[in-house]
N, C-alpha and C positions, 0 to 999 in steps of 0.2 A: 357280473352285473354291468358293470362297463362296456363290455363285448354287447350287450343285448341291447345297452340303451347306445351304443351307435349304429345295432343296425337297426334300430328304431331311426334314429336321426335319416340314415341314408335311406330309410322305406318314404319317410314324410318328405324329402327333401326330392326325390323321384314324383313325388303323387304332386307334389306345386309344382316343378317344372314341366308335367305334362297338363296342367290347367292353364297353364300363360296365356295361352292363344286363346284362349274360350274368358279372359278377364274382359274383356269389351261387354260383352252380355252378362257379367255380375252384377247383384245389386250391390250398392255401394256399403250396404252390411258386411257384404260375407270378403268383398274385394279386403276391407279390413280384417277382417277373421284369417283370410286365407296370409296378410302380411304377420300380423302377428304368428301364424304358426310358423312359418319363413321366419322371422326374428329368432325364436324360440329355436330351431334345431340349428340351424348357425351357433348357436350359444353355446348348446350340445354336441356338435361337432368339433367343436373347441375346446369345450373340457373333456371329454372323451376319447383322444385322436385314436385313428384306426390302427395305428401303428405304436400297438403298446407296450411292446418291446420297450421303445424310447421315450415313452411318457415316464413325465416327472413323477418320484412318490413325495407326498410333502412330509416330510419327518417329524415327530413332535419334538422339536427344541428349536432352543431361541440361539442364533447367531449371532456374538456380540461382534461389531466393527467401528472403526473409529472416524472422526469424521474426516480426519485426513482423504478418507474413501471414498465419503460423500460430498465432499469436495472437490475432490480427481472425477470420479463419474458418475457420483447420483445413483438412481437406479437403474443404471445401465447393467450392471453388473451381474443382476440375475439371469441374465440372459446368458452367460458362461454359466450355468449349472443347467446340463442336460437331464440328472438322472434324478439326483437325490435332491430335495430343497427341502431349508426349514421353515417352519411355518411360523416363526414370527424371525424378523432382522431388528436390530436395537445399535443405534448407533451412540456412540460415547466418547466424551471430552477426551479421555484415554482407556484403552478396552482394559476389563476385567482381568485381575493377577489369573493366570492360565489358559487364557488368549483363546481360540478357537469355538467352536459350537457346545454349549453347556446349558444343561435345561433352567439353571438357575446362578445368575451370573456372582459371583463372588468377587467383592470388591475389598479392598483395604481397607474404606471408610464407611461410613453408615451409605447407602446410596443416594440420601431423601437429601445429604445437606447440599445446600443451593449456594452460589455465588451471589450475594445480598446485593441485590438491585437489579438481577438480571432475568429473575425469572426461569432461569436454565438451573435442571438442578446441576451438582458438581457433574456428573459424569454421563447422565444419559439426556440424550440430546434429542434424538428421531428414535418413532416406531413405526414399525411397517407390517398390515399384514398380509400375507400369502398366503397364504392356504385357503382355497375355496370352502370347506367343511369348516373353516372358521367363519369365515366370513358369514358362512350359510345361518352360522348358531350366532353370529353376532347382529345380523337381521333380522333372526327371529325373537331376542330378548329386546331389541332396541326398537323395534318395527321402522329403523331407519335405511334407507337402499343408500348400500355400500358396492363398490368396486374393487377386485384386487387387481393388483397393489394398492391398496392403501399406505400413505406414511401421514404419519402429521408427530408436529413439535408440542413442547408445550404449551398449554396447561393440562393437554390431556383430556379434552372437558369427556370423549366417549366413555373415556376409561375411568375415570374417577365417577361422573356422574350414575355409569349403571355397574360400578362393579358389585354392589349387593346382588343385582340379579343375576349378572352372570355367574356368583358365590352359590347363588338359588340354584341357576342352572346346570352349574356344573353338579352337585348334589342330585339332580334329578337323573340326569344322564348317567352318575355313576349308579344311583340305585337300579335305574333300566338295566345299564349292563349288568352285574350282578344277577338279575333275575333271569334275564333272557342267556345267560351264561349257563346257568343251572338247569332252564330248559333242555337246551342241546345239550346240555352235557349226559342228563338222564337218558334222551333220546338214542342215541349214541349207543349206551351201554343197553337198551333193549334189544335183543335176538329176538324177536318176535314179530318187529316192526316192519311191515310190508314196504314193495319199492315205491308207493307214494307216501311212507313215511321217509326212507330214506331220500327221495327228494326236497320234501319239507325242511328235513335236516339240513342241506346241503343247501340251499338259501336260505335257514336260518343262522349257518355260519357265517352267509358272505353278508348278511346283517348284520351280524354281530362284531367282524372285522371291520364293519364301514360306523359302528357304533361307536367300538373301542377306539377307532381313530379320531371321531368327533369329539370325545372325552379327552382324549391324549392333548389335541389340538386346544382344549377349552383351558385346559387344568395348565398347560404353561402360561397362557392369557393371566390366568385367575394369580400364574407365582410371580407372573412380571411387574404384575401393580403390587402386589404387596409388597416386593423386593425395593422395588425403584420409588414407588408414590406414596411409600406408608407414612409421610408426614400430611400428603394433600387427604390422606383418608382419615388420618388422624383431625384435621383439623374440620372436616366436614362433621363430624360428632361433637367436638365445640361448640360450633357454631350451633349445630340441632341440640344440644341441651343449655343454648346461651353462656357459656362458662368461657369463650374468646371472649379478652379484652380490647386486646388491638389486631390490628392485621395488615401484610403488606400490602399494595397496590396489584402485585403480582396475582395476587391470591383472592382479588375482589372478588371475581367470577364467582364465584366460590358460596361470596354472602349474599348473593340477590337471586331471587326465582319468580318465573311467571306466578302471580296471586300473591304475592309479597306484597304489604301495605308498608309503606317506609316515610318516613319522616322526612323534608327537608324546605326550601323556604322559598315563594311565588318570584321569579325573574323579575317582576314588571314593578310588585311592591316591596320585596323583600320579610314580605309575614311568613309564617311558619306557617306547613300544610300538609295533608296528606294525600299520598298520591300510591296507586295501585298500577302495580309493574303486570306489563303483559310480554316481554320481549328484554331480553337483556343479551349484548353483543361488545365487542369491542374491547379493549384494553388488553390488548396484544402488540407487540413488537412490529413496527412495518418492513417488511423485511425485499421490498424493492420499490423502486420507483413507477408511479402510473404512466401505462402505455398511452402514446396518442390517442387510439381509439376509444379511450376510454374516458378521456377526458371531459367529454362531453357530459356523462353522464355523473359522473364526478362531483364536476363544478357544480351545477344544478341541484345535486341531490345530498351530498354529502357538507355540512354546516363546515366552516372555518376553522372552528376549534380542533376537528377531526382532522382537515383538510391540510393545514399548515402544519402538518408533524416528518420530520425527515427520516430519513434511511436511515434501519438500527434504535429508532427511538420507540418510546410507548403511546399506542394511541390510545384516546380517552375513554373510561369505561361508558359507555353508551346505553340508558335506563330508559328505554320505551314505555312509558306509562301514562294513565289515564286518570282527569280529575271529572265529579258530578258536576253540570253546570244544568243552569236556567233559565232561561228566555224571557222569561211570562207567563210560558206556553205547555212549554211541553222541557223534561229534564234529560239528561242524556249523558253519556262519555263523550270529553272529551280530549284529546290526545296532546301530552306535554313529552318533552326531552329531557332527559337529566344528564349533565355530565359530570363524570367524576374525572378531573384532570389527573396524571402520573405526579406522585410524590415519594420520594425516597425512604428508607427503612420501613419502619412500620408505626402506623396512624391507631391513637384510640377512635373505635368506632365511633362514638359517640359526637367527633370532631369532624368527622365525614362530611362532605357535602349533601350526600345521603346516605342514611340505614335505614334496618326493618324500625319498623316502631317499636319492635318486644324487647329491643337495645338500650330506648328513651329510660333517663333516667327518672323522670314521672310519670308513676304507673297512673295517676289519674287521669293523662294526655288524652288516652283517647273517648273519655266521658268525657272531657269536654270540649273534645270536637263534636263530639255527637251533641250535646246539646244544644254547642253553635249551628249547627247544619238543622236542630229542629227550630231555630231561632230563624233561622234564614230564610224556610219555607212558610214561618207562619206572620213574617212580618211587612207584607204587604200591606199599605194602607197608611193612613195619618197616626205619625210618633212623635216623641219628644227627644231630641238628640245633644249630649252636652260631655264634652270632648274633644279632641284629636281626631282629624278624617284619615283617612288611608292615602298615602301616596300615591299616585299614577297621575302619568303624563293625559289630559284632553285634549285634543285637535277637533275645534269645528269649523265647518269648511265658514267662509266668509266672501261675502257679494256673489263675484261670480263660479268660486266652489275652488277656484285655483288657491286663494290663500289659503292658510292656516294659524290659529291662532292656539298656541303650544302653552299652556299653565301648568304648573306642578301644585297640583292641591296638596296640600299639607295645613290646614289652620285648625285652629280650635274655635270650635263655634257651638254657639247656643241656642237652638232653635228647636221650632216647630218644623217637622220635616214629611215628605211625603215619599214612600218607597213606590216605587212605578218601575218593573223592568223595563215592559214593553216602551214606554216613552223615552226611557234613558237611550235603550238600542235603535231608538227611531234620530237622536239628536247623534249617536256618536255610534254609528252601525258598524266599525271599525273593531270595536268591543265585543261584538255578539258572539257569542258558542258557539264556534262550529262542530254542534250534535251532530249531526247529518252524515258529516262526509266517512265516518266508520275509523274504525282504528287499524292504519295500513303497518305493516311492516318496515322499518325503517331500511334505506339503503347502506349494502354493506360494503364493505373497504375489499375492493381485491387485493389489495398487497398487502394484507394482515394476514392472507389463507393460501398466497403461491409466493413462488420466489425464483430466480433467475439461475436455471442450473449449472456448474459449470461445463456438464458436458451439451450443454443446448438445451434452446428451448424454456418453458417455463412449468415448474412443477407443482400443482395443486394438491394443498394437502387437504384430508378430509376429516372430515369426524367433528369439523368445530362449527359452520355454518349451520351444519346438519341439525346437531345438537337444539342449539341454539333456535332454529326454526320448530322443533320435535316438541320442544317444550314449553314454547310458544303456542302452538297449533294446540295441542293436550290441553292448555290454560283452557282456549277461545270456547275449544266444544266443548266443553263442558259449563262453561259460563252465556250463553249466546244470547239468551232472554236477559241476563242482568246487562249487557251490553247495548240494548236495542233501545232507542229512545222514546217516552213515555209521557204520559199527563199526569201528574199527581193525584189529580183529584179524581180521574179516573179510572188510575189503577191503586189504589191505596195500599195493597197487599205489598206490592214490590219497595214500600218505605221503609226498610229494612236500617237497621243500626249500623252496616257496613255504609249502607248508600248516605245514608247522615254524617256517615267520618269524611265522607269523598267531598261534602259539598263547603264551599267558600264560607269564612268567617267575616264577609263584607259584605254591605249590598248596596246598589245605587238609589239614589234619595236624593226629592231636591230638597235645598232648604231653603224655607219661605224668609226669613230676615236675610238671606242673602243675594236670592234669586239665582242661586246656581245648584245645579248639578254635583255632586260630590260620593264618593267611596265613602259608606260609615261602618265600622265596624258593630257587627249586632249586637256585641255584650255590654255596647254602652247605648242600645234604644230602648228608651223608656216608652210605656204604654202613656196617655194623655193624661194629667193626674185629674183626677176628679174635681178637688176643690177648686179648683179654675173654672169649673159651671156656674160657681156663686157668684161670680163678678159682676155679672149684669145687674144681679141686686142689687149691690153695692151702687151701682153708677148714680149718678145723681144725675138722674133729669127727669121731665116727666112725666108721672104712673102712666097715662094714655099711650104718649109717644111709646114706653115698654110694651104695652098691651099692642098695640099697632103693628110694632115690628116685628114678635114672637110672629103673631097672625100671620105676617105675608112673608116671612123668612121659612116657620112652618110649613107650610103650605103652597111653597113652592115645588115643585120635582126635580132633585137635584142628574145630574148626568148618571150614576149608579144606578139611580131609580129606576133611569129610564133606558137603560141595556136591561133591567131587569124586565121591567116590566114588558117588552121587545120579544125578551128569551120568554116572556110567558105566553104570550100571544101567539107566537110563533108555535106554541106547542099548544094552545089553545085556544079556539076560538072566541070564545070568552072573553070581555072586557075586565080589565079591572079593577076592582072600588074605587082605587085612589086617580083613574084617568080623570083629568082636566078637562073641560068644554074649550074648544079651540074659537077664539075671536076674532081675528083675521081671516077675510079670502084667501091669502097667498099662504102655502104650509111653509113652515119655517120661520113664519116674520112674526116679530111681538110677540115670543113665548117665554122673556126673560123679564128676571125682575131688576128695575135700574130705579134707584134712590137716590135724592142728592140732597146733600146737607151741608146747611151754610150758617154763617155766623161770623163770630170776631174768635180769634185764635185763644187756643186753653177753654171753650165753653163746651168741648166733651164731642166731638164730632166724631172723631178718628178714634177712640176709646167706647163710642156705641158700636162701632161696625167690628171694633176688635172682639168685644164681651159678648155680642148677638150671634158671633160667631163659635167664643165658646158654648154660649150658655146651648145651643142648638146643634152642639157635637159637630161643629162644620169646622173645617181645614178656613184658617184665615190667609188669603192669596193677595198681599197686600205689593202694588207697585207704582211706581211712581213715573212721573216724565221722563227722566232719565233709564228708567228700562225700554220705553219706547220708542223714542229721538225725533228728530225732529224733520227729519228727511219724507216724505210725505209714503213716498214708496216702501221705504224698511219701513217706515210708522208702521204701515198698513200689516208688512208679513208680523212681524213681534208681538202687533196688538194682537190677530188673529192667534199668535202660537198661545201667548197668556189667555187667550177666553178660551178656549178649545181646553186647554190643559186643565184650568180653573173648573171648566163646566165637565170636564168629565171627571175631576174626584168631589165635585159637590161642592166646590168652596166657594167662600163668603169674597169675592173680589173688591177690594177694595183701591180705586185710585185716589192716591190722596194729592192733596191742593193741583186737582185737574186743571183748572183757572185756564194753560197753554190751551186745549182741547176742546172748552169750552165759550175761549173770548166769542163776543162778536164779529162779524167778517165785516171789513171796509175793500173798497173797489182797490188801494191801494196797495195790501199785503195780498199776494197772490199764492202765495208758498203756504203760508197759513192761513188762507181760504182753503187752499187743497187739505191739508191737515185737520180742520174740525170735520173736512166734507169726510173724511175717510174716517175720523173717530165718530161721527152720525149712522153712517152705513153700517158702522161694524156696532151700534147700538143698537138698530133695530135688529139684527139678526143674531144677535148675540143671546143665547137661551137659558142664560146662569144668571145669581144673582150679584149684582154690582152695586156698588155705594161709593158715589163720587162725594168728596168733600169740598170744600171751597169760602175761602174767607171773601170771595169778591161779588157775589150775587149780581151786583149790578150788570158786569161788564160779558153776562151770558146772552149768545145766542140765542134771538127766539125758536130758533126751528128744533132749538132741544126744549121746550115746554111739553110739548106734545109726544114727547120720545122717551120723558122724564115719566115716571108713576107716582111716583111721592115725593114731595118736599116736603125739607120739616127743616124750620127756623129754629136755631137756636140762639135765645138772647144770651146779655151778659152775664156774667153771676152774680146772686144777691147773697143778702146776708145769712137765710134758711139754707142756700146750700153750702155756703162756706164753711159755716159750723158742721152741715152733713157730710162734707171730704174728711174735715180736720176727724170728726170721729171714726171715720171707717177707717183712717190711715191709722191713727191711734191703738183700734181694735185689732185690725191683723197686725199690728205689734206685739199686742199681749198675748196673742194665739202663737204668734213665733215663739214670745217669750219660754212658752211651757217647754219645749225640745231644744233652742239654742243655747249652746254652750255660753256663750256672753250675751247677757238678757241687757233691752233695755231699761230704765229706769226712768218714771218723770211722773207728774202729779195732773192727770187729765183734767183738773178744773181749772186750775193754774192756763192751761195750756190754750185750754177751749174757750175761755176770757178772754186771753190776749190774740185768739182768730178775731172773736167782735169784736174788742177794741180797735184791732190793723184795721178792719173794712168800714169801719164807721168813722177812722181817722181820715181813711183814702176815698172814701166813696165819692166826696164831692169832688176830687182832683180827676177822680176816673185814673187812677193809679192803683186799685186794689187787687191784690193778686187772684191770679185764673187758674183753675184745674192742674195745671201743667205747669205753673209758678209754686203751687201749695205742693207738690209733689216733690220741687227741684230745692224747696224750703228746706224739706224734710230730710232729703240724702244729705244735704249741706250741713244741718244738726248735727245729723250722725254722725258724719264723719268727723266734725271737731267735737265733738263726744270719744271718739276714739284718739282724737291726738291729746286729748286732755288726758285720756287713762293712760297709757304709751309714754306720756312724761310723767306723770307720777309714777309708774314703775320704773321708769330708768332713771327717775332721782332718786329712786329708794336701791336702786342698785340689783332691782330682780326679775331674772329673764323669763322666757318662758317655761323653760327645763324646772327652773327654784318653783313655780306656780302652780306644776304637776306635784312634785316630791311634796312640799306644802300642805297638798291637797289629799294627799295619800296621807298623810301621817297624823291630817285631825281627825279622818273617819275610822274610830275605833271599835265601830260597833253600838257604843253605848249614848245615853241622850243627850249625855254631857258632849260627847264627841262628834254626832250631829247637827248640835248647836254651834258648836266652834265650828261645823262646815258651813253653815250658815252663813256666818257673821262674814267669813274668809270671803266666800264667796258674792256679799254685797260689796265689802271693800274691794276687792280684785278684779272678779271678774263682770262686775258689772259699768256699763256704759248712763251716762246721764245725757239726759234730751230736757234741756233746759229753756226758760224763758228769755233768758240773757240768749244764748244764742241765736234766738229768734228775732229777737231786738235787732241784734248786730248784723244778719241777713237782708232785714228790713232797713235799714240805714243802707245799706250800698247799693241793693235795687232802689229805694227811691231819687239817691242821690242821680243813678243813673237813667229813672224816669223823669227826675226835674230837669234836668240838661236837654231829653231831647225833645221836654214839651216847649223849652225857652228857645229851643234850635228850631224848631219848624212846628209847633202848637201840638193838639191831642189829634191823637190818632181819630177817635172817633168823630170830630168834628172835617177832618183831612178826609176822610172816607166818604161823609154826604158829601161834602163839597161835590167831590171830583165822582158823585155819585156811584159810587163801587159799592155803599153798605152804608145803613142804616141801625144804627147799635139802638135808637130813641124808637124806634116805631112798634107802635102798638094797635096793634088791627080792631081792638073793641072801641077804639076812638077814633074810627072812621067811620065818620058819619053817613050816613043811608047807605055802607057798604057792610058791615057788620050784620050777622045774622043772628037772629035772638035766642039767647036760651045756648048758644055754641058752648060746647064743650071740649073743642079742639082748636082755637081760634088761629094757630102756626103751622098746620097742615095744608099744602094742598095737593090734591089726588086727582089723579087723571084717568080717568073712564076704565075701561074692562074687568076684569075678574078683581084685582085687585081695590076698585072704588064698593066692588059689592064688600068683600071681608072688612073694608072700612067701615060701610056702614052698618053693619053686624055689630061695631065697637060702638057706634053712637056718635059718629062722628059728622062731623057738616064739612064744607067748603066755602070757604069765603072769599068772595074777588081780589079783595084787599088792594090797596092803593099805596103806592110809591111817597113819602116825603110825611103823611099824615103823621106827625109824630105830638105826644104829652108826658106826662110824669113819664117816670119810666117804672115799670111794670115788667115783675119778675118773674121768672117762665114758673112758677105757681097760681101768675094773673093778682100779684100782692104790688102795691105801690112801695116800693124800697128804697124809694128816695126820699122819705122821711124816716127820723132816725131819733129817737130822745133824745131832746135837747140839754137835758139834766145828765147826761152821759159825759164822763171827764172827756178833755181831749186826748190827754197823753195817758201813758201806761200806767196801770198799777205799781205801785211799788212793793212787789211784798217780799217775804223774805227769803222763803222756801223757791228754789227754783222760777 
């Protein structure tokens, strides 16, 4: 067979050498066709020399040699066997008791036991193979291209990795020969068989010899791992029935495989995560120093951790794997490193820097990654957030993009929050998923796979890159579409319970009480609670002013709206229902709603814009001077970033005490000329709804009259609405009560007295407290209602702990026993909100209102003066400027869409004049500055609370 397939070689090898001269006129097809078959018999001329007298036969048995040998010359040495060669060589710490070529080496001690920390087992050190008819069968089970000589060290990954199949294949190949043995052999014994039988015969023998040698060759392969490796195949069954506990560092390799979902914790925050292995490399011996040439590529490619490992030492196991990430946009792989550094003995898995998940000792883990990752895709939009943010470093560039301003978020905050990818990634694009760029193969270590011979040169050992790349490549194609990057919403099929383990348990959110950007974790975002709609009821101001501002808060089109309505247009030509009539020539100008609301501080300004916004499901986007500064320039980008961001999630913009933004401009201040001129511009173009507040009315610019859409005055507080706080605060008391562990306690009649009492005491001083003073009353109560309970228990000597056990031991079931929890539980655990404490509150605010009326008089008197606000004025008592029959006399509304829905409500416009002031007249239109004179001046005294 040999003889035929080299003068095959020399027929092809004659047929290319006589086309040379005629390659000018080839196409560039066949010019390749015609090199490959050249490649090809050169190949064949090599494994078949013509002179076969002197061709090697390659023997089935394993040659053991020690490394003394391969130390002195490598594999130089083959090259002294002319005739005979065997088909595997096995080198060893010291050769096998009987020295010489043995098809199964027999050792004195077990072979598998290993010198603990070095990864070499005791005695066998290098394998090598030679024999072509191996090599052939070890391509064809592996389908990896090998070379002989082959040699490679430990860990063996060819050999351990497919020795089931080569177990497969040797079994198939014996079964072949057996049959095909029987064949010829029947053949044989027939006398009948003509001479094109007895030719068939005679190349079914030289088949069967080329057979039996393939099998000869496979079956020493098959006795060398189980002699030498039967611990590494031992522990690969562990590992696949999970019953390994710990393992060396040696033997990593071992526990990870392309599609491996494994467990371990984000670099950047330190959370626990799941990541999915596509490539695993590394954690092998460096067994030379990097060449010059090579350095280049090196330094660039290979990370530090890898990089700084010396001669002789372990480099780190290196886990290519990939996390789900999200844009906004579109979701995708993308590509993380894991390393596992060298540690001595042996490590429980579990303590790893990484393992598979199926190791984690909580089987519930990855249900509830899966539920975090469906949290994570459905919680875009306005939430409630209260907890702990996630650690990571933000860098945003500052002025001219050179600086950097580095915070390490970590706080606990309580807020209203808004989840936006796309805006976080536009602030801090450093951050973004790189989905795109595909999951590349990491760069490998050459001096983890050759080593510096000593008879020259540098020897590449095979069988571990190979590996390693084979099972890598088997993952990819087989996964290609789960790899590819996607839109959720419109591919929904591919949201698979895998892809929900892969995705992040954080998301970025701003948070409105803080005005920053922050990592929150999803398991602690709350949806908006409902009863937060009812607030606006509650608010005490009034009914009209409510009716008014549902209407044009309503009725506005928030930025959601209006991409929606954009995507609908765009796919349809059709208008629809809810388009606006546009009021300006210019597009873009005056298509927002701007409010502004003035008064004396506490009469509920900043508290309508907050509840208008719940009650109407809008994000409250609430900032102040200090977010925007005062530099005329940055004013201008900041201001624009807040309306732009405001106006596209729909929210309620609120800047509160604008006063800076809005003074009047004198020829004198020229900085802040520029600065109201840049908060004017950015109002008329501004297309959300805004609600300026402001204690100072007077000291506004005219040219924002006309910019403004509604004003609405709010006076001071009278005595209807004082009694109306004091109740509603009362009432969501007694609605806490039903669920709080420690309930309040107090006698609402009691209580609600001594509100009219205080306001009827203060009223003439202009000393009676305001919205935001009745509020700060009330925390004050309570909490010396809790220092009062807190020392009655610690002078009775009983802590928390005794208050539980206590409380366990009166509830026995029976009605007797529920009464004692009764009774336990008014004495204990209940708080009192007392009249006395109210008293004592009121004594130190007025002490500290009387001092700064004797230090520089009443505010509201200070405020006409210096004409900033008018607390007295009363628009029905301006004469021939009052309009008759008005039912909104503290409104004024300025022209477009907005004065029509006003006057849908019934509302008028009054010119109203400056300084006109009389009684004072309480935003019911009630005179409140008469009071029964028959009314004590001081408190009640009574007994109860």
């Amino acid at each position: 067979m040999a003889s035929s397939a080299f003068d095959l070689a020399e027929d092809v090898s004659s047929f290319v050498r006589d086309l040379k001269p005629w390659r000018a006129l080839m196409p560039s097809a066949l010019k390749e066709r015609m090199e490959d078959v050249a490649m090809k018999t050169k190949e064949l001329e090599s494994r078949y020399p013509k002179n076969r007298p002197s061709a090697p036969v390659w023997e089935p048995v394993v040659l053991n040699l020690s490394m003394e040998t391969w130390s002195r010359e490598g594999p130089l040495f083959l090259k002294a066997i002319k005739v005979k060669r065997p088909c595997i060589v096995a080198y060893y710490r010291s050769p096998p008791s009987g020295g010489g070529s043995q098809a199964v080496p027999k050792l004195s001690l077990p072979p598998w036991k290993r010198v603990e920390g070095t990864g070499d087992e005791q005695n066998l050190q290098r394998v090598g193979i030679l024999s072509p008819d191996l090599e052939d069968e070890i391509m064809l089970v592996t389908s990896i291209s090998v070379q002989t000589p082959m040699f490679f060290p430990a860990p063996y990954k060819i050999l351990t990795e497919y020795y089931l199949d080569f177990k497969a294949r040797l079994a198939q190949l014996e079964s072949e020969l057996k049959k095909t043995s029987s064949i010829v052999s029947d053949k044989a014994e027939s006398k009948e068989a003509e001479q094109d039988d007895k030719e068939t015969a005679k190349d079914s023998k030289k088949y069967n010899f080329h057979l039996a040698n393939r099998t000869a060759h496979l079956r020493c392969l098959v006795t060398l791992i189980e002699d030498n490796l039967g611990d590494r195949i031992q522990l690969r069954a562990q590992i696949a029935d999970r019953s390994i506990k710990e393992i060396a560092f040696e033997d990593l390799w071992h526990l990870f495989k392309p599609g491996d979902i494994v467990y371990s914790r984000e670099p950047a925050t330190g959370r626990e995560r799941l990541f999915k292995i596509y490539y695993v490399t590394g954690g092998m011996i460096r067994r030379r120093k990097v060449r010059r040439y090579e350095e280049s590529d090196f330094d660039n490619f290979v990370t530090a951790d890898r990089r700084f490992v010396g001669v002789g030492c372990w480099t780190p196991l290196l886990l290519a794997a990939y996390t789900m990430e999200f844009d906004g946009t579109r979701s995708g792989p993308q590509k993380r490193e894991i390393l596992i550094k060298y540690y001595s003995g042996k490590q429980p898995i579990a303590e790893l820097t990484a393992y598979p998940v199926c190791f984690h000792p909580d089987k519930d883990l990855q249900s509830r990654f899966e539920k975090a990752g469906r949290q994570f895709l459905s919680s875009v939009g306005h939430r409630y957030y209260d907890g702990l943010t996630v650690p990571v470093d933000l860098r945003k560039p500052i002025g001219n993009g050179e600086q950097y301003h580095v915070r390490r978020c970590y706080d606990n905050i309580v807020s209203d929050v808004y989840v936006d990818f796309e805006e976080f990634y536009k602030v801090f694009d450093y951050l973004r998923p790189q989905i795109f760029k595909g999951l590349r193969n990491p760069i490998l270590d050459p001096t983890e796979s050759s080593e510096v011979s000593a008879a020259g040169g540098i020897v590449t050992y095979r069988g571990h890159e190979e590996v390693d790349a084979k099972l890598s490549e088997t993952f990819s194609s087989h996964n290609r579409k789960s790899l590819e990057a996607f839109n959720p919403d419109e591919e929904p099929e591919r949201l698979t319970s895998e892809f929900y383990k892969l995705l992040p348990q954080e998301v970025p959110a701003y948070a409105f009480r803080y005005r920053r950007w922050y990592l929150l974790d999803t398991s602690l975002l709350q949806p908006i609670n409902p009863s937060r709609y009812s607030g606006f009821d509650d608010l005490v101001i009034p009914e009209h002013y409510k009716t008014l501002l549902t209407a044009l808060v309503n009725n506005h089109t928030s930025g959601i709206q209006k991409r929606l309505e954009k995507i609908k247009k765009h796919k349809s030509s059709s208008f629809s229902s809810s388009h606006q009539p546009k009021m300006d020539i210019v597009p873009g100008k005056g298509e927002g709603l701007i409010l502004l609301l003035h008064g004396p501080p506490g009469a509920g300004k900043t508290s309508t814009a907050e509840t208008i916004a719940a009650y109407t499901r809008r994000p409250l986007y609430s900032i102040t001077c200090g977010d925007i500064g005062l530099v005329p320039r940055q004013a201008e980008e900041l201001l624009e970033e807040h309306t732009l961001r405001a106006d596209k999630w729909g929210c309620v913009l609120l800047l509160d005490e604008a006063d800076v933004f809005l003074m009047q401009r004198t020829w004198k201040e020229i900085q802040r000329n520029a600065l109201v001129s840049v908060f004017l511009r950015q109002l008329e173009y501004y297309s959300g709804i805004l609600f300026l507040t402001t204690n100072r009315p007077g000291t506004i610019d005219e040219a924002f009259k006309s910019r403004i859409h509604v004003s609405l005055r709010y006076p001071g507080i009278d005595l209807q609405s004082t009694r109306q706080m004091w109740e509603n605060i009362l009432h969501r008391l007694e609605k806490e009560n039903e669920t709080a562990e420690i309930t309040v306690h107090f006698k609402k009649p009691i209580l609600l007295k001594f509100a009219e009492q205080h306001y009827k005491k203060r009223v003439a001083s202009q000393s009676c407290w305001n919205g935001r003073q009745i509020r700060n009353a009330f925390q004050t109560a309570l909490a010396l209602g809790h220092a009062a309970r807190q020392n009655m228990l610690r002078g009775r000597g009983i802590t928390t702990e005794d208050l539980e056990q206590m409380e366990r031991e009166m509830d026995d079931g029976t009605d007797e026993g529920k009464e004692r929890k009764r009774e336990f539980r008014k004495h204990y655990m209940t708080v009192k909100l007392t009249r006395d404490s109210f008293k004592e509150i009121s004594k130190t605010t007025n002490e500290f209102e009387e001092y700064i009326v004797a230090l520089r008089g009443k505010d509201t008197d200070a405020q006409r003066d210096n004409e900033v606000r008018d607390d007295g004025y009363d628009p029905e008592r301006a004469e021939g400027h009052a309009s008759q029959g008005s039912s909104s006399p503290e409104i004024t509304l300025n022209g477009g869409r907005y004065a029509n829905v006003a006057a849908s409500q019934g509302g008028t416009v009054p010119p109203g004049n400056r300084g006109l002031t009389g009684p004072r007249m309480n935003r019911y239109g009630v005179d409140s500055s008469e009071h029964d004179d028959d009314e004590e001046d001081e408190f009640d005294d009574d007994d109860d609370y």
